[in-house]
C-alpha beads as a LAMMPS data file, in Angstrom:
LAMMPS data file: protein, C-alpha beads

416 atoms
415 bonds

1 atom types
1 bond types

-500.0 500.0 xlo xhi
-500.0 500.0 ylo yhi
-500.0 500.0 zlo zhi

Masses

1 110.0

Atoms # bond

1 1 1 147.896 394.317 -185.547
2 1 1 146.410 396.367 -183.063
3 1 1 145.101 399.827 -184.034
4 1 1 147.412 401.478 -181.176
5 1 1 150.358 399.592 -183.014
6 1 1 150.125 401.557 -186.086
7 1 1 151.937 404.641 -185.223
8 1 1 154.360 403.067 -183.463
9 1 1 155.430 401.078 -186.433
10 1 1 155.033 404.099 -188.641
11 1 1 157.660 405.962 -186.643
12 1 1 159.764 402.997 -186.497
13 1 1 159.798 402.999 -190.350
14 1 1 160.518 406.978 -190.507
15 1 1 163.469 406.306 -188.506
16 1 1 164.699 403.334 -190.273
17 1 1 164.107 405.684 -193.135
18 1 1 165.978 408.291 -191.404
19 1 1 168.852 405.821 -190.050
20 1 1 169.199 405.084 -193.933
21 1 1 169.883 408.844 -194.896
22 1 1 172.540 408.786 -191.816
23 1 1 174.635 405.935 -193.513
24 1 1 173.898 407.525 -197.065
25 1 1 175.514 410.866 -196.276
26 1 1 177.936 410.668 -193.749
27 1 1 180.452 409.705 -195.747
28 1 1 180.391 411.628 -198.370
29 1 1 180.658 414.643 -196.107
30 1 1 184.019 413.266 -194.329
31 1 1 184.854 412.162 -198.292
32 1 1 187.603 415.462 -198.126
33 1 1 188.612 414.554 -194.693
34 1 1 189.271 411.315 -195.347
35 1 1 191.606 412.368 -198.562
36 1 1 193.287 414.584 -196.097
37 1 1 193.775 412.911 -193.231
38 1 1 194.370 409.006 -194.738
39 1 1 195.241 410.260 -198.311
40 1 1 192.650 408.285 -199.810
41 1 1 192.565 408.725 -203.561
42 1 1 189.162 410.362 -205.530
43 1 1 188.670 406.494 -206.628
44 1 1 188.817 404.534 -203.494
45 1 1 186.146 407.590 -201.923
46 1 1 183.923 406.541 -204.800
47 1 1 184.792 402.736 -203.966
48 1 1 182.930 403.249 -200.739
49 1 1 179.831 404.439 -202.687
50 1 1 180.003 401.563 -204.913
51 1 1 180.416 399.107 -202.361
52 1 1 177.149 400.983 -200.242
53 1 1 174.980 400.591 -203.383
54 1 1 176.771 397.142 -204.365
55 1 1 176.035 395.207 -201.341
56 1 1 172.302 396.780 -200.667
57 1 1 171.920 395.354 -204.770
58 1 1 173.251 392.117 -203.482
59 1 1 170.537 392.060 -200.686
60 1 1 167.832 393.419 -202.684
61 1 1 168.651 389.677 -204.944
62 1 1 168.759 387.345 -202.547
63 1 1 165.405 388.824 -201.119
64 1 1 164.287 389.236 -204.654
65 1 1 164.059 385.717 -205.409
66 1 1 164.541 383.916 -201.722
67 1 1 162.340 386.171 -199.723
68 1 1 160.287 383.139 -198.925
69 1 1 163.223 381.822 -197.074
70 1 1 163.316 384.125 -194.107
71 1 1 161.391 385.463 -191.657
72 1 1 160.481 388.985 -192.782
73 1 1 159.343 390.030 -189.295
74 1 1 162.892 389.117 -187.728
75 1 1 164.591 391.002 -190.671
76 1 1 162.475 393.997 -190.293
77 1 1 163.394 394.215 -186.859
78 1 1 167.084 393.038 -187.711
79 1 1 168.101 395.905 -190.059
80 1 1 168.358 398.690 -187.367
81 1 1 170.692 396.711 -185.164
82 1 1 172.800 395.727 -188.258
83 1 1 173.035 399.515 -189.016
84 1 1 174.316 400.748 -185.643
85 1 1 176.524 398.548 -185.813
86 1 1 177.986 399.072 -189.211
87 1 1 178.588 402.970 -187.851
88 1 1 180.295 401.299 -184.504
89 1 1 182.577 399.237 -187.142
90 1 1 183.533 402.279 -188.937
91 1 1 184.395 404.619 -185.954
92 1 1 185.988 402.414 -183.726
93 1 1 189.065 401.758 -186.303
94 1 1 190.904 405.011 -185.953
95 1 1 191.256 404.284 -182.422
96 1 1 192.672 400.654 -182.083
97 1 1 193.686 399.945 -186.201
98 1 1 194.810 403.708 -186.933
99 1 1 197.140 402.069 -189.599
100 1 1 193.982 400.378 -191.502
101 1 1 191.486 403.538 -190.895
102 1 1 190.395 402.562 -194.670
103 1 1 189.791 398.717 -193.863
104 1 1 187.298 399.998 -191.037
105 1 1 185.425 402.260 -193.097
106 1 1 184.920 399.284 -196.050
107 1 1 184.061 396.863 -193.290
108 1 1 181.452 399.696 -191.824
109 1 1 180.096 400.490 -195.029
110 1 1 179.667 396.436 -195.997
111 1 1 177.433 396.329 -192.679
112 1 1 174.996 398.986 -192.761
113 1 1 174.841 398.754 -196.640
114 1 1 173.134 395.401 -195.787
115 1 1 171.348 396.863 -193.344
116 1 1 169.928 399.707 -196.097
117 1 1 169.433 397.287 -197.998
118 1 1 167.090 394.994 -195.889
119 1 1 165.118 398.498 -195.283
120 1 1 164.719 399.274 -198.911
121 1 1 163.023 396.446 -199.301
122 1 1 161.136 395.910 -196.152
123 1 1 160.315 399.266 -195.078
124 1 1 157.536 400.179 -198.164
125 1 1 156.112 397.301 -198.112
126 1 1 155.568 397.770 -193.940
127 1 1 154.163 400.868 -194.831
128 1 1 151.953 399.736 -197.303
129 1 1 150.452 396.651 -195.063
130 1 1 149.072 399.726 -192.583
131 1 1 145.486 400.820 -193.499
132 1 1 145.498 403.760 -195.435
133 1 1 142.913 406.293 -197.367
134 1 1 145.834 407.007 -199.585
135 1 1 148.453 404.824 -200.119
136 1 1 151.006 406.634 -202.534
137 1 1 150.749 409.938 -200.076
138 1 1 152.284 407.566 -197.261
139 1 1 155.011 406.201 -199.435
140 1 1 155.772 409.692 -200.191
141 1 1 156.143 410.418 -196.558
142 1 1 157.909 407.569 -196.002
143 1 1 161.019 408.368 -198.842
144 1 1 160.337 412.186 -196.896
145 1 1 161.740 411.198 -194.131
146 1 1 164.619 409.868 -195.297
147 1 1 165.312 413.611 -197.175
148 1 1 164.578 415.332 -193.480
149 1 1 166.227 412.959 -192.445
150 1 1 169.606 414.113 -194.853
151 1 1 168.815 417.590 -194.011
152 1 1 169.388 416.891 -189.998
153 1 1 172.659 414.607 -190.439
154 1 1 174.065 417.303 -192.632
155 1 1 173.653 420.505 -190.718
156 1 1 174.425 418.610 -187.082
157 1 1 177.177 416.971 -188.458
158 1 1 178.789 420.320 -190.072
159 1 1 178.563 421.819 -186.859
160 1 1 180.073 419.707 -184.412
161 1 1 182.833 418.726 -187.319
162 1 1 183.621 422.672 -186.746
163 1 1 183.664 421.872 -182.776
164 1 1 185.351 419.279 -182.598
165 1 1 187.792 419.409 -185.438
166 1 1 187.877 416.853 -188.995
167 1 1 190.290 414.843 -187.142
168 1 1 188.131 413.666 -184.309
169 1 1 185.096 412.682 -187.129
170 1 1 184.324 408.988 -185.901
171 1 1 182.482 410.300 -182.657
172 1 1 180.057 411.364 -185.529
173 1 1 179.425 408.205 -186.142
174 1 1 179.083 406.780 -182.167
175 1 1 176.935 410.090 -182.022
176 1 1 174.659 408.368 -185.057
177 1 1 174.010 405.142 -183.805
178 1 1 171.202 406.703 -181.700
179 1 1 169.180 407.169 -184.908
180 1 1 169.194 402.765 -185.357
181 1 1 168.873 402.346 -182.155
182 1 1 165.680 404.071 -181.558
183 1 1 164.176 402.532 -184.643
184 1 1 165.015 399.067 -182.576
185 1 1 163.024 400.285 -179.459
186 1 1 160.202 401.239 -181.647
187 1 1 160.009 397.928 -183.267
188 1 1 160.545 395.850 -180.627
189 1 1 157.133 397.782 -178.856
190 1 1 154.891 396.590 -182.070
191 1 1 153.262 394.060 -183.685
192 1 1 154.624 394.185 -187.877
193 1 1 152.311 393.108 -190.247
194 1 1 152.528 389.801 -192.217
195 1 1 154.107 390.593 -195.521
196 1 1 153.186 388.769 -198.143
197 1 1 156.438 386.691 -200.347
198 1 1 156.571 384.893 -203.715
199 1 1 155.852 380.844 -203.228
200 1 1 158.903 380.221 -204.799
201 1 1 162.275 382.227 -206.877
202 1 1 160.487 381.261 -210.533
203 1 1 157.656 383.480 -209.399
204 1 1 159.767 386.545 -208.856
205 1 1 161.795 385.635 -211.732
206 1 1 158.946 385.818 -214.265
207 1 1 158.814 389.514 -213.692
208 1 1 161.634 389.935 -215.463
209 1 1 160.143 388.230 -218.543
210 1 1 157.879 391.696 -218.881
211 1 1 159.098 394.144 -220.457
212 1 1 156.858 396.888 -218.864
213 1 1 158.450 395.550 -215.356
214 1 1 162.138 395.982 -217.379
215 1 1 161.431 399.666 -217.821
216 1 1 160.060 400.237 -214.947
217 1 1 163.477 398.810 -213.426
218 1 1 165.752 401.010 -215.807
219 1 1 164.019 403.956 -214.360
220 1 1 163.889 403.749 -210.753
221 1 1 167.841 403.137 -212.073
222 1 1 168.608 405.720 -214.006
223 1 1 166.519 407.889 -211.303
224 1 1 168.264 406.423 -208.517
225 1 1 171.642 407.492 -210.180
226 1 1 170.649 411.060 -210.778
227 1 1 169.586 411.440 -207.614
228 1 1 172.819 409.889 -205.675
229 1 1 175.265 411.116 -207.621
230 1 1 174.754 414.326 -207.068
231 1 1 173.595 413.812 -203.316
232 1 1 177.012 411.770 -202.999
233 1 1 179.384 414.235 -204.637
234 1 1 177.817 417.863 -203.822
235 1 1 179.819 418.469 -200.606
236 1 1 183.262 418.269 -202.227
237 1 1 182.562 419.844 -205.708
238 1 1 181.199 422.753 -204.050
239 1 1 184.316 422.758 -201.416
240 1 1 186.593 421.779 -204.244
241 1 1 185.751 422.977 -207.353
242 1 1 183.795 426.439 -206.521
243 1 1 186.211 427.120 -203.227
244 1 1 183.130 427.359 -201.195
245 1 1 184.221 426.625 -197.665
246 1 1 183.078 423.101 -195.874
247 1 1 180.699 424.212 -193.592
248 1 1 178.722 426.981 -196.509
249 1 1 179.183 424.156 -198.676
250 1 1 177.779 421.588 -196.852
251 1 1 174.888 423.802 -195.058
252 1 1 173.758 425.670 -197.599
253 1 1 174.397 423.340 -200.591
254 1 1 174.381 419.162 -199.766
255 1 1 171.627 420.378 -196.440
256 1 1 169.879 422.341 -198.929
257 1 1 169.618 420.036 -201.409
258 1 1 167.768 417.442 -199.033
259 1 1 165.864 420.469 -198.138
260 1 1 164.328 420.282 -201.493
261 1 1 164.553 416.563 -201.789
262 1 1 161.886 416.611 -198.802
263 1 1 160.202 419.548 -200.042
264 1 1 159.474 417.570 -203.036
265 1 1 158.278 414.598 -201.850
266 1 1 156.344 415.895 -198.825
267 1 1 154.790 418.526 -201.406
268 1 1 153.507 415.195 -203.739
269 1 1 152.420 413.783 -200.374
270 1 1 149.662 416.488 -200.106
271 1 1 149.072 418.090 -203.243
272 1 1 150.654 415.972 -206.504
273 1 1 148.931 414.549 -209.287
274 1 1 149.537 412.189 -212.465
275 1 1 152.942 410.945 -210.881
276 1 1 153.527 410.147 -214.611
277 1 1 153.888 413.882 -215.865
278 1 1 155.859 414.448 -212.426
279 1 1 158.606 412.264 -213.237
280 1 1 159.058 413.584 -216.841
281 1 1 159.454 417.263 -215.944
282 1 1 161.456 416.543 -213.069
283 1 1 163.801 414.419 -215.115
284 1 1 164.109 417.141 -217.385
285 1 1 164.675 419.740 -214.192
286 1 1 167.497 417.134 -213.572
287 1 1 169.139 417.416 -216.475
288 1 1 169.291 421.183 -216.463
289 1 1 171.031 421.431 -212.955
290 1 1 173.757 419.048 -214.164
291 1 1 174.640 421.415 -217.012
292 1 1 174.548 424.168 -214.949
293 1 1 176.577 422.496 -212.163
294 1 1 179.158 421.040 -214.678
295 1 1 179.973 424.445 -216.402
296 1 1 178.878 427.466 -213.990
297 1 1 182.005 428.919 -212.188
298 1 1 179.853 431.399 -210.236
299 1 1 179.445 429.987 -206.227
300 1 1 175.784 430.797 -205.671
301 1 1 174.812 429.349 -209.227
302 1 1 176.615 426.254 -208.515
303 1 1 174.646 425.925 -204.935
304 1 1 171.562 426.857 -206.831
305 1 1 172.111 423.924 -209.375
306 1 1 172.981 421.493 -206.623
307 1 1 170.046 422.314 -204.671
308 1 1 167.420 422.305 -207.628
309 1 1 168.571 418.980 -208.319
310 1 1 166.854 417.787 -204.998
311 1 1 163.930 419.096 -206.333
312 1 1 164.073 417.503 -209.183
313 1 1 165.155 414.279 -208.393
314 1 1 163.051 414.015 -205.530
315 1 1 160.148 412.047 -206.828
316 1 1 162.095 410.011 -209.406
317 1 1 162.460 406.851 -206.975
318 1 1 159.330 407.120 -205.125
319 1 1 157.686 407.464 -207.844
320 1 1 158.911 404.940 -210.005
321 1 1 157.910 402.861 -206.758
322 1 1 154.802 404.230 -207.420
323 1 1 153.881 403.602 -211.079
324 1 1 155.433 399.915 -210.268
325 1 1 153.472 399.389 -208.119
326 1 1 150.026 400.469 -210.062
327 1 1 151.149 398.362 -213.131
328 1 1 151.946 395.544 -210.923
329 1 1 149.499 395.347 -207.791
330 1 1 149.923 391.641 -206.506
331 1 1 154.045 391.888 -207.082
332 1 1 154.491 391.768 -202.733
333 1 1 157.777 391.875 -201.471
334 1 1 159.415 390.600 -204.964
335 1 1 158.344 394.001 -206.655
336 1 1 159.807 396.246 -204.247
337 1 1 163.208 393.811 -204.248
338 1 1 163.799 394.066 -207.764
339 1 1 162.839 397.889 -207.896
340 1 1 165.081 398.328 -204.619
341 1 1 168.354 396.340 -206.111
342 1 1 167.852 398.351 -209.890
343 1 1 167.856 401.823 -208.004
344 1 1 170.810 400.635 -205.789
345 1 1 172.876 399.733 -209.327
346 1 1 171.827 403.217 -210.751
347 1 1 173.266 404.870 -207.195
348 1 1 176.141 402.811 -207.104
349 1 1 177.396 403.637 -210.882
350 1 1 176.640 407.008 -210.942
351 1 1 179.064 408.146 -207.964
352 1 1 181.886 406.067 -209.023
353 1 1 181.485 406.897 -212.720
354 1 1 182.433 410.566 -211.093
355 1 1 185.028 409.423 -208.729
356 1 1 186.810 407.329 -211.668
357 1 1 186.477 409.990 -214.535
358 1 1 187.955 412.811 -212.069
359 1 1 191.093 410.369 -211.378
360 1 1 191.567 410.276 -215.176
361 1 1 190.871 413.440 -215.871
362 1 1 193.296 414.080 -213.438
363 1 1 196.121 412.255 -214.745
364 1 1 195.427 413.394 -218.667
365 1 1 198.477 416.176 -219.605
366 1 1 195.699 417.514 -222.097
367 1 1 192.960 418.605 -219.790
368 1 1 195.251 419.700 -216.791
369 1 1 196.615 422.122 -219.870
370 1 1 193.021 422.986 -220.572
371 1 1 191.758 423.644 -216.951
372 1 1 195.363 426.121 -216.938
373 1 1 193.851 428.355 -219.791
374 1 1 190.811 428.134 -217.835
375 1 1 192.438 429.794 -214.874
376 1 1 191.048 426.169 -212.706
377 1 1 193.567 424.074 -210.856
378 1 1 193.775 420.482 -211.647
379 1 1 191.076 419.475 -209.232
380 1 1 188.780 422.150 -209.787
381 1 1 188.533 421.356 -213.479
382 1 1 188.814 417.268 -212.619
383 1 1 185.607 417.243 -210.574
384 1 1 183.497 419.593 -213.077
385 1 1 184.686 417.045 -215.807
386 1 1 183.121 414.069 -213.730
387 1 1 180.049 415.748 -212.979
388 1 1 179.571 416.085 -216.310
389 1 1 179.723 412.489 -216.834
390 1 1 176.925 412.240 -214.858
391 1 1 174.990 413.845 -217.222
392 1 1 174.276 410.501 -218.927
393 1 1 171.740 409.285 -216.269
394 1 1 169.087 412.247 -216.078
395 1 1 169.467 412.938 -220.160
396 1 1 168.142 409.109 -220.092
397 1 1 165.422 409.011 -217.345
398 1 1 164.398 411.487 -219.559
399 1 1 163.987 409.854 -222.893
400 1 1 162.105 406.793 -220.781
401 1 1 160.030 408.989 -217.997
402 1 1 158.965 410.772 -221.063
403 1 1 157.815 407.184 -223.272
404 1 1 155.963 406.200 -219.742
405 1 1 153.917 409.494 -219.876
406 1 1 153.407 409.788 -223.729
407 1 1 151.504 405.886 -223.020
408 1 1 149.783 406.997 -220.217
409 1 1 148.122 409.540 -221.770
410 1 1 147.594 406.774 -225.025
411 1 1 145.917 404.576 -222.763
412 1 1 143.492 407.098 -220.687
413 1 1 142.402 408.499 -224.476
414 1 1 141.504 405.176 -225.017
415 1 1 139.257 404.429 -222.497
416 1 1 136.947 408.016 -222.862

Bonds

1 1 1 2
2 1 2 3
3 1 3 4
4 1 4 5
5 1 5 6
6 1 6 7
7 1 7 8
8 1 8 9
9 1 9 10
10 1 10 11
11 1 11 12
12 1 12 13
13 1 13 14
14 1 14 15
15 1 15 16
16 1 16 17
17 1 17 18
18 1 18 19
19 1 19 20
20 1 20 21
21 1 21 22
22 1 22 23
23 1 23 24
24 1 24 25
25 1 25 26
26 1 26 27
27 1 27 28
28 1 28 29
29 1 29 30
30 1 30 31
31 1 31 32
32 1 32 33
33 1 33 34
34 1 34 35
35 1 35 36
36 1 36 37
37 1 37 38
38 1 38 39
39 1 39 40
40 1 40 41
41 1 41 42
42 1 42 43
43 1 43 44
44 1 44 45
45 1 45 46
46 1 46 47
47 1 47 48
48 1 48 49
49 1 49 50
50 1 50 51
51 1 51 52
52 1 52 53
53 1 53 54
54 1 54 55
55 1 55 56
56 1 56 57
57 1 57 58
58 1 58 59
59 1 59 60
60 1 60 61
61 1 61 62
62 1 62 63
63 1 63 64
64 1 64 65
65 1 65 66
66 1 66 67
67 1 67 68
68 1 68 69
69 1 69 70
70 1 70 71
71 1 71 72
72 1 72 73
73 1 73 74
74 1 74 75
75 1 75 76
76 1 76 77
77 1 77 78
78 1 78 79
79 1 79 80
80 1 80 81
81 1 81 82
82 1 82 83
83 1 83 84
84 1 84 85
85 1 85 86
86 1 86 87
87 1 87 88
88 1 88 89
89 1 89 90
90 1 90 91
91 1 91 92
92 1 92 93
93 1 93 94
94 1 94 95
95 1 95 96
96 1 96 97
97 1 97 98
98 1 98 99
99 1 99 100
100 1 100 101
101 1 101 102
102 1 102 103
103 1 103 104
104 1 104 105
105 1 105 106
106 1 106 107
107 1 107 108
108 1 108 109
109 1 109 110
110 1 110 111
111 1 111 112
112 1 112 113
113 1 113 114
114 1 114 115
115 1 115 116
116 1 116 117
117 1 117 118
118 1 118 119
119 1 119 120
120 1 120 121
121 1 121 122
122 1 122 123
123 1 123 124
124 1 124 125
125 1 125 126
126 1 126 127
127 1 127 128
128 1 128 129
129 1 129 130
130 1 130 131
131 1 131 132
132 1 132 133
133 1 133 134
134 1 134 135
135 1 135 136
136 1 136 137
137 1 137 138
138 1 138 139
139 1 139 140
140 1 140 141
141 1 141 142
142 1 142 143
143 1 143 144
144 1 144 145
145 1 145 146
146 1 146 147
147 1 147 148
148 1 148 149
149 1 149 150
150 1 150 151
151 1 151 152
152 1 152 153
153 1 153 154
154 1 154 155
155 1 155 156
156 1 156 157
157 1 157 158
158 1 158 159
159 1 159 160
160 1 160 161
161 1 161 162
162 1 162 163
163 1 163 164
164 1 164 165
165 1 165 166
166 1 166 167
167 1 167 168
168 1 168 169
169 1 169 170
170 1 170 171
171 1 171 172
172 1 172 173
173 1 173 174
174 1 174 175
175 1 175 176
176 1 176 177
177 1 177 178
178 1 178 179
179 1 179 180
180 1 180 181
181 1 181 182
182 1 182 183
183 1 183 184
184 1 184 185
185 1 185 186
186 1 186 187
187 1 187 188
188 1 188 189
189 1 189 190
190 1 190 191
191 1 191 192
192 1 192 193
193 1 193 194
194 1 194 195
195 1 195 196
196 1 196 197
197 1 197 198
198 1 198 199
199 1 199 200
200 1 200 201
201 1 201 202
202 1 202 203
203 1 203 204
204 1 204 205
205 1 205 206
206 1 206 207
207 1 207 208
208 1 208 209
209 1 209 210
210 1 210 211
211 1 211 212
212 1 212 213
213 1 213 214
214 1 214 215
215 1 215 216
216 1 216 217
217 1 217 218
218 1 218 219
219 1 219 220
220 1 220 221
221 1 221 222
222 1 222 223
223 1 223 224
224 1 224 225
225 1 225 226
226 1 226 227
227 1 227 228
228 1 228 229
229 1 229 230
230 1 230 231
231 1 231 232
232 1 232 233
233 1 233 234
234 1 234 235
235 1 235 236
236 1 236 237
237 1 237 238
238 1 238 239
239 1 239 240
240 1 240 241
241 1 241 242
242 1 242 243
243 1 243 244
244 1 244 245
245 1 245 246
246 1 246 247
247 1 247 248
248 1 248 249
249 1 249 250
250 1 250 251
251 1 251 252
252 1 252 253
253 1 253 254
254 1 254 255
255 1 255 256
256 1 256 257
257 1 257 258
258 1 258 259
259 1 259 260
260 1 260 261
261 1 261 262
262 1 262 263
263 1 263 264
264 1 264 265
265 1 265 266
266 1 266 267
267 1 267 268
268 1 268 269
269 1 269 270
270 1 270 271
271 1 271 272
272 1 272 273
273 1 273 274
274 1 274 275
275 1 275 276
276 1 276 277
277 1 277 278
278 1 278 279
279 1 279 280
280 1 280 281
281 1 281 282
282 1 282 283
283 1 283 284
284 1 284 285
285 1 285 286
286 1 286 287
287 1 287 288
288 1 288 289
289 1 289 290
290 1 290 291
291 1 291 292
292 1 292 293
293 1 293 294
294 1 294 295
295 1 295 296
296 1 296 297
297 1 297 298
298 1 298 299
299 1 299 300
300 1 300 301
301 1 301 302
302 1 302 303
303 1 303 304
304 1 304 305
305 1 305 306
306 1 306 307
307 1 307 308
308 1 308 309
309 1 309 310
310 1 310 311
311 1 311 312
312 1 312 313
313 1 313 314
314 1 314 315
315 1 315 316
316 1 316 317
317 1 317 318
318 1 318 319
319 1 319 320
320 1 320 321
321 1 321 322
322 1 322 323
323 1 323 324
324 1 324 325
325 1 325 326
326 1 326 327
327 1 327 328
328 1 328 329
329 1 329 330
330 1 330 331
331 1 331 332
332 1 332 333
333 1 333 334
334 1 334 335
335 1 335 336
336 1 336 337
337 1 337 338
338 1 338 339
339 1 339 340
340 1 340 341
341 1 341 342
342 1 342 343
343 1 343 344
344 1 344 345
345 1 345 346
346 1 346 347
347 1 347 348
348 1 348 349
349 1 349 350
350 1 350 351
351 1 351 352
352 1 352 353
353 1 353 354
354 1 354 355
355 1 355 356
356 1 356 357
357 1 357 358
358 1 358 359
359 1 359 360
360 1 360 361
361 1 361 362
362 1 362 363
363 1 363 364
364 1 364 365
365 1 365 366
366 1 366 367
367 1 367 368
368 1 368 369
369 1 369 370
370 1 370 371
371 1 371 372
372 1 372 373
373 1 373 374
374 1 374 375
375 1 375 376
376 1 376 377
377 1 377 378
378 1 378 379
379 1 379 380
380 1 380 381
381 1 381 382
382 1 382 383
383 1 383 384
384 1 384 385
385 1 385 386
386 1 386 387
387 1 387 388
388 1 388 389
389 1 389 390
390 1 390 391
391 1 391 392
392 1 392 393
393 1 393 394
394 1 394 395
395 1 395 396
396 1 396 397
397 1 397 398
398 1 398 399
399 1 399 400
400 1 400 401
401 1 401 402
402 1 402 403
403 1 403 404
404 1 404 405
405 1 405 406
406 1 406 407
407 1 407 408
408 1 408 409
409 1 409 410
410 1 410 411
411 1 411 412
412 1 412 413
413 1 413 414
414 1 414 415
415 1 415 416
């Protein structure tokens, strides 16, 4: 590749990174809307989560074991394209199938969930081909772009949902596509680096015969889940359950929990050390905020514990890509497949495990009693019951972020 080449495909991959975070979040923003407008229940809402996460895991696979099928060039170059198009998909229903407004928006979400997919697992190891003095602060700018990246789709998309009204939400997505489609200009002006693929699928399937690669995969998983779920869900338990209104809400609670998603990771870029300590206390941060968000019925505690969880979530997939990919140097584009499709199952459980418990909670006569004496309505109390549920995933990451760190600090004692 020629040297001029490398910051074009750098800025390509920030806005691949950045087209990802588009996808990611405009959803869940319109996730109200959509109940209102279509009368879409809590569960199908979480369906479209599950399906985003589900069919990037299905991706991740098939590149996990059959990477050495396809041209990883033409894919890299592919998964822009793929992603406009999934927000084209999903915007155009309302006007010409206004009767299957749903069917458009799984259809949408199939498309650019492959195409998030693809760039999970093409888009580190692009960055890690460039030359670099330090490789693990350009993967941390890399995931930082996608959390800017949150930050900017959040606080424009508030806004001109205010202008132009929740009904009129699919020009959001036209207005989107420009995100993609720049990434495609970008790409198709530079030269991408060979990457380098597993032989053949038993190659990439031995991985999973180690068990240090196993945990590593269950906690890029359980991080990917802490982080999504509450990324996913913020906008409408802060609207919902603390009667914060949309645009507050969304501004100063899902935009300000990217805020310190980014702040995170662009703060590890420059100044963090022993990414093994990191992810333990941040795991632990995570845990806290979920309490806190789960039982606080003050507004600016709840935004408070929304937003800290960005912080401490931020480094708990980028890192685990990190600390995979120190343990396992020569793993290629198999290692970053297999970490990619684990982190997508974490993501993908985590916000329907919330969007399924609220629809039972609910329907149980028991708690809407309870959320009465509580002086909550029924979906007030419904929501703080499935964020609770959520709980599981950081209280976890916990327990194995912590083991990781504890044999870290085994193994450096006995080298001195």
């Amino acid at each position: 590749m020629q040297e001029k080449n490398y910051g074009l495909v750098r800025y390509a991959c920030y806005m691949v990174s950045a087209s990802m975070a588009v996808v990611s979040t405009l959803s869940p923003l319109l996730f109200l809307s959509f109940r209102n407008l279509y009368d879409i229940s809590f569960s199908k809402l979480g369906a479209l989560v599950f399906i985003n996460f589900t069919t990037q895991l299905v991706v991740d696979l098939v590149l996990s074991f059959y990477s050495h099928k396809f041209s990883m060039e033409r894919l890299v170059r592919l998964t822009p394209v793929l992603t406009a198009m999934g927000l084209f998909v999903s915007g155009l229903f309302p006007f010409i199938f206004p009767g299957r407004v749903y069917l458009g928006l799984l259809m949408g979400t199939v498309i650019f969930s492959a195409a998030s997919g693809l760039a999970e697992v093409l888009i580190s190891p692009v960055i890690a081909a460039l030359p670099s003095d330090n490789p693990e602060r350009e993967m941390s700018k890399l995931h930082s772009a996608y959390a800017w990246g949150v930050v900017v789709v959040v606080v424009v998309s508030t806004l001109l949902l205010t202008l132009l009204g929740r009904e009129n939400w699919q020009w959001l997505a036209f207005f989107w596509m420009l995100v993609p489609l720049t990434a495609f200009f970008l790409f198709s002006k530079s030269t991408i680096s060979e990457l380098e693929t597993p032989e053949r699928a038993s190659k990439a399937l031995s991985l999973l015969m180690q068990k240090e690669f196993l945990i590593c995969l269950a906690c890029i998983a359980l991080g990917g889940a802490s982080e999504c779920t509450m990324a996913q869900w913020s906008s409408s338990y802060l609207e919902q359950a603390l009667n914060i209104s949309k645009v507050w809400g969304d501004i100063f609670g899902v935009a300000l929990f990217a805020v310190m998603l980014g702040t995170g990771r662009t703060l590890y870029s420059r100044i963090g050390k022993n990414i093994y300590r990191t992810l333990a206390i941040s795991a632990v941060g995570a845990t806290a905020c979920y309490l806190v968000a789960a039982f606080s019925n003050i507004p600016l505690v709840g935004l408070a514990a929304c937003a800290l969880t960005g912080l401490c979530t931020a480094m708990l997939w980028p890192g685990s890509l990190i600390v995979v990919s120190e343990k396992f140097p020569k793993g290629g584009v198999a290692i970053f497949a297999f970490m990619a499709a684990a982190g997508d199952l974490g993501a993908a459980v985590g916000p329907q495990l919330v969007g399924s418990v609220t629809d039972l909670a609910l329907k149980s006569e028991r708690t809407l009693t309870l959320f009465s004496n509580m002086n909550l309505t029924s979906e007030q109390g419904a929501i703080k019951i499935g964020l609770l549920s959520a709980l599981v995933f950081p209280v976890l990451a916990t327990l194995l972020y912590t083991r990781n760190f504890l044999k870290k600090k085994q193994e450096e004692a006995a080298k001195l």
